[in-house]
C-alpha positions as CSV (number, residue, x, y, z in Angstrom):
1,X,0.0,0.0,0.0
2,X,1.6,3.5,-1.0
3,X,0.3,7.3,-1.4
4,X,1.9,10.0,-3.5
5,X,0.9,13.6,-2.4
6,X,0.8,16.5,-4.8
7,X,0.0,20.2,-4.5
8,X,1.5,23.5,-3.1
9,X,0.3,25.5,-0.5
10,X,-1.4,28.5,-2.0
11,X,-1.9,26.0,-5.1
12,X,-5.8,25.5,-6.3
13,X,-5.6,21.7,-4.7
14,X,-3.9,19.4,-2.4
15,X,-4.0,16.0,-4.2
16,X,-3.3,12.5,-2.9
17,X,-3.8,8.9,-4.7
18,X,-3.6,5.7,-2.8
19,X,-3.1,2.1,-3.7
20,X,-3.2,-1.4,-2.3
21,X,-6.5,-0.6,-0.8
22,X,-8.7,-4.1,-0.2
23,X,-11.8,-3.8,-2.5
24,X,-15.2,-3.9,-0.3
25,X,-14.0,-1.4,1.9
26,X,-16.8,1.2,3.2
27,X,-15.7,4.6,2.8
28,X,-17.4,8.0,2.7
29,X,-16.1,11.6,2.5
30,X,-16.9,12.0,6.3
31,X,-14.7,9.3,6.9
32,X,-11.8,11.6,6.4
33,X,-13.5,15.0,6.9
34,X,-13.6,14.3,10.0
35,X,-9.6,13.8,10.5
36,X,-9.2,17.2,7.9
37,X,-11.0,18.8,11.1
38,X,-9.7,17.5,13.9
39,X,-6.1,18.8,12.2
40,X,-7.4,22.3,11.9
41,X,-8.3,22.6,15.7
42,X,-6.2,23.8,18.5
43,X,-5.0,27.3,20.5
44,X,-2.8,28.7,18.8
45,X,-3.8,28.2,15.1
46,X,-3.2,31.0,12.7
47,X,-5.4,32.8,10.6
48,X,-5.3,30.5,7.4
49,X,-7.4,28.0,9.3
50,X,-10.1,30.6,9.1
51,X,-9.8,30.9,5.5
52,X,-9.6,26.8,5.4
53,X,-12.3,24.5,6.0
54,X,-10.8,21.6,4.3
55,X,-13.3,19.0,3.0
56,X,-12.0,15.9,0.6
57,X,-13.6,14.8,-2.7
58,X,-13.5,11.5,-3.4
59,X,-12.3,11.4,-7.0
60,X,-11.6,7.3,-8.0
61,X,-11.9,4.1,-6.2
62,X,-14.9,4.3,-4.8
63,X,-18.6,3.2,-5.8
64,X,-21.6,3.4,-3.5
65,X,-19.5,3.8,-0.7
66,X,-17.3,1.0,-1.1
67,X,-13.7,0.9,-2.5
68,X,-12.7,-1.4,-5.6
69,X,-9.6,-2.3,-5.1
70,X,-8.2,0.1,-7.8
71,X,-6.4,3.7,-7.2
72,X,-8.2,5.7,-4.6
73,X,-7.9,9.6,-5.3
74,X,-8.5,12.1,-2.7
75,X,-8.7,15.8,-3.3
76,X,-9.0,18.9,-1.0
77,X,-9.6,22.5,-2.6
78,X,-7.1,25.4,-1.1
79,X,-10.1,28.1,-0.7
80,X,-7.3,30.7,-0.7
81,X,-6.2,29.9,-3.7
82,X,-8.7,32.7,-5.3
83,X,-6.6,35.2,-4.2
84,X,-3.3,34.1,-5.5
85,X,-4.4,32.9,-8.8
86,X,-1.6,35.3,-10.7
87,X,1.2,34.7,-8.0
88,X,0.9,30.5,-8.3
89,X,-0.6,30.1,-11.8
90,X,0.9,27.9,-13.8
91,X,0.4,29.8,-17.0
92,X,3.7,31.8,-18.2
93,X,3.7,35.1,-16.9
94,X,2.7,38.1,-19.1
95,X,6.2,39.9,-20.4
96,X,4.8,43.0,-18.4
97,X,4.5,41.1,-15.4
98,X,7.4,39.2,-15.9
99,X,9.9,41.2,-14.5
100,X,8.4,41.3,-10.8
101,X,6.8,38.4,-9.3
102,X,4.5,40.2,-6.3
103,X,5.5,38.2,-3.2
104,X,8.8,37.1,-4.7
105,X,10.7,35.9,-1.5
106,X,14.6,36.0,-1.7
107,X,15.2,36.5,2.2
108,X,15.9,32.6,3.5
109,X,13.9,32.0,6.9
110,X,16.0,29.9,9.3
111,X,14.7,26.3,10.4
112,X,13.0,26.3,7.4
113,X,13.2,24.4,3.9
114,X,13.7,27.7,2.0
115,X,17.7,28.3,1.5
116,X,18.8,24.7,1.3
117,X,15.9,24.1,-1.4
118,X,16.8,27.1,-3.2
119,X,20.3,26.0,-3.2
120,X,19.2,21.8,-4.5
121,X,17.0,23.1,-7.7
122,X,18.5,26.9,-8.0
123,X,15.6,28.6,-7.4
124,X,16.0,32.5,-7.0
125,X,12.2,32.8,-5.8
126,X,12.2,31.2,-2.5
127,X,8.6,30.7,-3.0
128,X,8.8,27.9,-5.2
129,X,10.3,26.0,-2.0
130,X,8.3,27.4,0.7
131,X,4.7,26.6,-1.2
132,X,5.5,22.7,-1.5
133,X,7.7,22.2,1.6
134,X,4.9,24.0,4.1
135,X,3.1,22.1,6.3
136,X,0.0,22.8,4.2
137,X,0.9,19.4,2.3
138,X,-0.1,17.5,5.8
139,X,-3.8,18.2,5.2
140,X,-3.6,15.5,2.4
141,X,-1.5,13.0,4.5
142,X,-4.4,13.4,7.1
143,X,-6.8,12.3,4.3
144,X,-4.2,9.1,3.7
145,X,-4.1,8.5,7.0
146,X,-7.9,8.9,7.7
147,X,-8.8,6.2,5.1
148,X,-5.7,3.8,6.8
149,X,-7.6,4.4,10.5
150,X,-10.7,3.1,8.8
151,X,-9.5,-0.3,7.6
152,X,-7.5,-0.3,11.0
153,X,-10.8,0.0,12.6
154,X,-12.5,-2.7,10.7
155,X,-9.8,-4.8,11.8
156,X,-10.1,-4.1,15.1
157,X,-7.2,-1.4,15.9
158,X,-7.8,1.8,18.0
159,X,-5.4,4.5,17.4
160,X,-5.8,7.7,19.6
161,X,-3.2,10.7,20.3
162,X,-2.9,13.4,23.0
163,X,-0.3,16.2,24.1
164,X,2.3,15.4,27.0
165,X,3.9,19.2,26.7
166,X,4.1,22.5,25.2
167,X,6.7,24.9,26.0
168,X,8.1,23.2,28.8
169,X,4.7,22.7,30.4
170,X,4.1,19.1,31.3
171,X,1.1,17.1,31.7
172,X,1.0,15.2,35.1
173,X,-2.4,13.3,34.8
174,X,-1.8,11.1,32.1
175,X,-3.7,7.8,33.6
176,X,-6.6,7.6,31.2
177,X,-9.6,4.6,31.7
178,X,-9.5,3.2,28.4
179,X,-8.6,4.9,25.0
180,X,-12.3,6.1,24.5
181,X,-12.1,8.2,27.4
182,X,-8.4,9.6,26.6
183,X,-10.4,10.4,23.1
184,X,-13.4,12.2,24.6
185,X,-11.1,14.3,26.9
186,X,-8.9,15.3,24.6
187,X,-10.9,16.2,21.9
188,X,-12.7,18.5,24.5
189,X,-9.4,20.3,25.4
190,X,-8.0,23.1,23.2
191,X,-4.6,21.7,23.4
192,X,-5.6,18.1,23.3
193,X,-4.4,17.3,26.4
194,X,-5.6,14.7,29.1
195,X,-4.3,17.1,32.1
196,X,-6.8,20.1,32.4
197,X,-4.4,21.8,34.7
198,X,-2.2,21.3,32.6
199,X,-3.9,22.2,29.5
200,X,-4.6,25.6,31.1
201,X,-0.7,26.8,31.6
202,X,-0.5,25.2,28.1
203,X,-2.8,28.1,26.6
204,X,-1.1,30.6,28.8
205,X,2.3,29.5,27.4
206,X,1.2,29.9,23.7
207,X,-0.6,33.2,24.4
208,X,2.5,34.7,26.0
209,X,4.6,33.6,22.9
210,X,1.8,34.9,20.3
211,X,2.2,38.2,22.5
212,X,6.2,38.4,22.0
213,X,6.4,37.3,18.4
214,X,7.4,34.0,19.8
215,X,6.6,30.0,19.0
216,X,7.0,27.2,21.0
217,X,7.1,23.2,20.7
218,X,6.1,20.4,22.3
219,X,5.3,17.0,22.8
220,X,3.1,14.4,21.3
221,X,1.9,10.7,21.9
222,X,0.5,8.2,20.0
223,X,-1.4,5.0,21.5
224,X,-2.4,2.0,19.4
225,X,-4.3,-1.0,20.8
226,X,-5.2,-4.2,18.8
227,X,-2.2,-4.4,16.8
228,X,-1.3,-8.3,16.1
229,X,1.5,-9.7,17.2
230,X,4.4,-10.2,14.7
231,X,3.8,-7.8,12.4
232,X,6.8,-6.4,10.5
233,X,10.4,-7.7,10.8
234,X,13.4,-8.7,11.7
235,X,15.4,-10.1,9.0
236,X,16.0,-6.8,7.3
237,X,16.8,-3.4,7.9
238,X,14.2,-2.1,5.9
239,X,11.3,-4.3,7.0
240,X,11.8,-3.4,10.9
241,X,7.9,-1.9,12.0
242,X,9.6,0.7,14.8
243,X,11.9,2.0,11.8
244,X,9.1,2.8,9.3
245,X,7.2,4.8,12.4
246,X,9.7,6.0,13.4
247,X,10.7,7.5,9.7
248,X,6.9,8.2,9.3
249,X,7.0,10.4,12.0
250,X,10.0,12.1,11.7
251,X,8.7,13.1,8.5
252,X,6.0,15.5,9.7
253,X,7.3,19.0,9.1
254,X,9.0,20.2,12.6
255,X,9.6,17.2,14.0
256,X,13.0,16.2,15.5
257,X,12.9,13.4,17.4
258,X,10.9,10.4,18.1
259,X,10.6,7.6,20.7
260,X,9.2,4.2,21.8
261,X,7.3,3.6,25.2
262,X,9.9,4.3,27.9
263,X,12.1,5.8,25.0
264,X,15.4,8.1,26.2
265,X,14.9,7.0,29.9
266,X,15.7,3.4,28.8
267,X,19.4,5.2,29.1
268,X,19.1,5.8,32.3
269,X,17.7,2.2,34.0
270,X,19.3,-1.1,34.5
271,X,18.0,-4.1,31.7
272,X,15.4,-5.2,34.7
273,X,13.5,-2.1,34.5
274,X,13.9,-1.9,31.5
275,X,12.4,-4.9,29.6
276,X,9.1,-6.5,29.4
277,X,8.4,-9.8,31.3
278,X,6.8,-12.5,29.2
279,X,3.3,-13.8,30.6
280,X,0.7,-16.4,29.3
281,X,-2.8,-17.5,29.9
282,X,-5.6,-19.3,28.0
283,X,-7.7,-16.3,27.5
284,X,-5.1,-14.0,26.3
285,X,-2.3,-16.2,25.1
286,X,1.4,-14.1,25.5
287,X,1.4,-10.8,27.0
288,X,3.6,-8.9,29.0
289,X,3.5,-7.6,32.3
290,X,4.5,-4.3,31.4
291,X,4.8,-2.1,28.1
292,X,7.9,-0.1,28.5
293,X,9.2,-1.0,24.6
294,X,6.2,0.7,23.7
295,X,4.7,-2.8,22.0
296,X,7.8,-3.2,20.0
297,X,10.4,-5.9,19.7
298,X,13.1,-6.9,17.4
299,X,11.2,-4.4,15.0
300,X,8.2,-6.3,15.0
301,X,4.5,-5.9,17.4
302,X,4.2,-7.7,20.3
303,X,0.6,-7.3,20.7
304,X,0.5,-4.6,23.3
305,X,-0.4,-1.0,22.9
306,X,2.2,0.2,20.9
307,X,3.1,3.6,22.3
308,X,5.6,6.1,20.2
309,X,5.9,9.9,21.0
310,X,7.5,12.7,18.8
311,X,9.2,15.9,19.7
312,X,7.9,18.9,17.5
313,X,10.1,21.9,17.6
314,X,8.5,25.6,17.4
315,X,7.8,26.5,14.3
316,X,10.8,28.4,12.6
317,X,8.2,32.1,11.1
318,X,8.4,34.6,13.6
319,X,6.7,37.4,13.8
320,X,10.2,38.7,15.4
321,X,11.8,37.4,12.8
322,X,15.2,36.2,12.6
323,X,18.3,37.9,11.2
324,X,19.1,36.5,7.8
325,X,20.8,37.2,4.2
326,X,18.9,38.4,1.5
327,X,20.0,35.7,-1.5
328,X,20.3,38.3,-4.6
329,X,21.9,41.1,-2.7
330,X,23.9,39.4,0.2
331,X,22.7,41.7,2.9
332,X,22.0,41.2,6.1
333,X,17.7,41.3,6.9
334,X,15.2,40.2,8.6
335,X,13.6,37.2,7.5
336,X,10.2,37.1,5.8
337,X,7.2,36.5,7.5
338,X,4.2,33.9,6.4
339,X,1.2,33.4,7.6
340,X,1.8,31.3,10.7
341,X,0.6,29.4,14.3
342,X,2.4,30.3,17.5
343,X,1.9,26.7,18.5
344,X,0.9,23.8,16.1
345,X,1.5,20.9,18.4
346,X,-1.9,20.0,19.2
347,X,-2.8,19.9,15.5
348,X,0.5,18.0,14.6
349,X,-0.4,15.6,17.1
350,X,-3.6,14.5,15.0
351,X,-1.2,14.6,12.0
352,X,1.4,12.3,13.7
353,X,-2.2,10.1,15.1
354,X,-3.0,9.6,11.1
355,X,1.0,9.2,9.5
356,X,1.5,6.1,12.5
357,X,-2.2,4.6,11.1
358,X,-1.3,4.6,7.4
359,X,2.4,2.8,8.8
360,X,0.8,0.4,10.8
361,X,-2.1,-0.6,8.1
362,X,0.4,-0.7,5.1
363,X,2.5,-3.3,7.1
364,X,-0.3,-5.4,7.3
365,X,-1.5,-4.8,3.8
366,X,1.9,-6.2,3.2
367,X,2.1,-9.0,5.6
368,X,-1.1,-10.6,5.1
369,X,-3.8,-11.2,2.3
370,X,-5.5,-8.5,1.4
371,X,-7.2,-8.1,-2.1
372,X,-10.4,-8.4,-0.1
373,X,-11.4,-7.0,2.8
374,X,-13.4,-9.8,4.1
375,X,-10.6,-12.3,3.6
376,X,-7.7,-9.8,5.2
377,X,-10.3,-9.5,8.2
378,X,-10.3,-13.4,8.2
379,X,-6.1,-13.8,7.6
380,X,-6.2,-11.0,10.5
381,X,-8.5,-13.2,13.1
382,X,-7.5,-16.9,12.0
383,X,-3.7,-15.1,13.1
384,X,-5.0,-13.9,16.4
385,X,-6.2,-17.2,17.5
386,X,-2.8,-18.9,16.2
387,X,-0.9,-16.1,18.6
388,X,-3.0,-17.1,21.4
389,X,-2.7,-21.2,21.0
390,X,0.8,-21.0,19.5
């Protein structure tokens, strides 16, 4: 199963096909519009989520609300895009218009894509970096991972994500019931976090950055349950489950770091509180009586919750902004200013929730039959019940 994502950011359309879907899967636009909202929510949004309301058209693979095992194409409309028709057409430019480009951009922003891309395909407009590189693209990677959550659901896998910290503020009260309820909460909370206390000084933190021109970062987790046992690999590099989510979620813009249930602390502890004693019983088959490798072994699922968190630095447009060099003139300036959020984490959290889905169901697209959704949903359960008698 693999997606290709197309479209830049003031651009008419954010585009994204998928394939290896099972046929006979039920899926509807509110499927996914529901993810495209979730990502749009959160303090400390800026103002293009007003101008967004991002709903998907479904554009191939799907009849009556089923797929058909052929390319499924997804499209979301930028509504902006009416207003920068001339700046991101893709006509050639009138000769009279030619010579200036309005909102040509040639002052490099640091911590972002802009100078290094410039540099890679010699672009003197820094725009033509900045539109595909922004984290506008996620929007579509949402609608991926939306339709990935679906067939994880039919398949009996939860997936659910919350905020552990924003600029150094750090939820406490992390002990949720069940996933449901971590669900509920969170999507109650502005920041998406389980600790209303917390979740207060969050706000507070992001407002007093927004008031200084500031950003900050934080910290997101991700919490699957139902995932069978022995999926991915060990035998090669490439095949490892933890490296592919791992990658995934690396690859959402402004992240920097990722880890696995205990994660860095594992440094710090001895092997015995460390690693996961083995238990069995007739019920459950193996299990283990804790889950600090975050439901990981040897690159492959044990069958508990697998847990993986992901670091997302503050966003690099300031509304201070830093100093930088203008690329046609070589003096020193400012750097430009975008649109932008003071805090994104608690909608980068949903975006890491949906890039760890389409992960998790592509390796079992891969691992197990699956040109039919009624027969992977038989592979998936006749493999349960050889876990638990094995």
């Amino acid at each position: 199963m693999r997606y290709l994502t197309a479209g830049e950011s003031h651009g008419p359309q954010l585009t994204t096909i998928i394939e290896g879907l099972p046929a006979g899967m039920p899926l509807i636009g509110e499927d996914i519009n529901e993810e495209l909202a979730r990502r749009q929510k959160g303090h400390g949004r800026g103002r293009r989520m007003q101008i967004e309301k991002d709903t998907v058209q479904i554009m191939s693979g799907v009849r009556h609300g089923y797929t058909l095992g052929s390319p499924v194409t997804l499209v979301v409309n930028n509504d902006d895009w009416t207003h920068w028709t001339k700046i991101m057409g893709q006509d050639p430019l009138d000769p009279s218009e030619s010579e200036e480009v309005k909102r040509k951009i040639t002052r490099a922003r640091p911590g972002h894509a802009d100078l290094n891309g410039a540099l890679k395909y010699g672009h003197r407009d820094m725009r033509n970096v900045l539109e595909r590189s922004s984290a506008r693209e996620t929007t579509v990677r949402v609608a991926a991972g939306a339709v990935a959550k679906k067939l994880l659901s039919l398949l009996g896998i939860e997936i659910a994500c919350h905020v552990l910290e924003i600029g150094g503020v750090k939820a406490t009260n992390t002990s949720y019931a069940s996933l449901a309820e971590l669900k509920d909460k969170t999507e109650a909370s502005p920041v998406r976090c389980y600790d209303d206390e917390a979740g207060v000084k969050m706000m507070a933190a992001i407002d007093e950055a927004k008031k200084n021109g500031d950003s900050i970062g934080g910290i997101v987790e991700v919490i699957v349950e139902g995932m069978p046992v022995g999926v991915g690999s060990y035998v090669h590099y490439d095949r490892k489950l933890d490296a592919k989510l791992a990658a995934a979620m690396i690859s959402v813009n402004a992240f920097k770091g990722v880890e696995f249930g205990i994660g860095f602390e594992a440094a710090r502890k001895p092997g015995s509180e460390v690693h996961d004693e083995i238990l069995w019983d007739a019920e459950n088959g193996y299990t283990r009586r804790t889950n600090r490798l975050g439901g990981l072994e040897g690159g492959m699922s044990t069958g508990m919750p697998i847990v993986v968190r992901g670091v997302m630095k503050p966003i690099p447009t300031l509304y201070k902004p830093l100093q930088s060099v203008d690329i046609e003139t070589k003096e020193p300036y400012a750097a430009s200013i975008e649109r932008s959020d003071s805090c994104a984490v608690p909608a980068a959290a949903v975006v890491a929730e949906n890039i760890i889905a389409w992960e998790l169901a592509s390796a079992i697209i891969d691992q197990f039959s699956s040109d039919r959704l009624d027969s992977l949903q038989a592979a998936i359960e006749e493999h349960r019940r050889y876990a638990r008698e094995f």
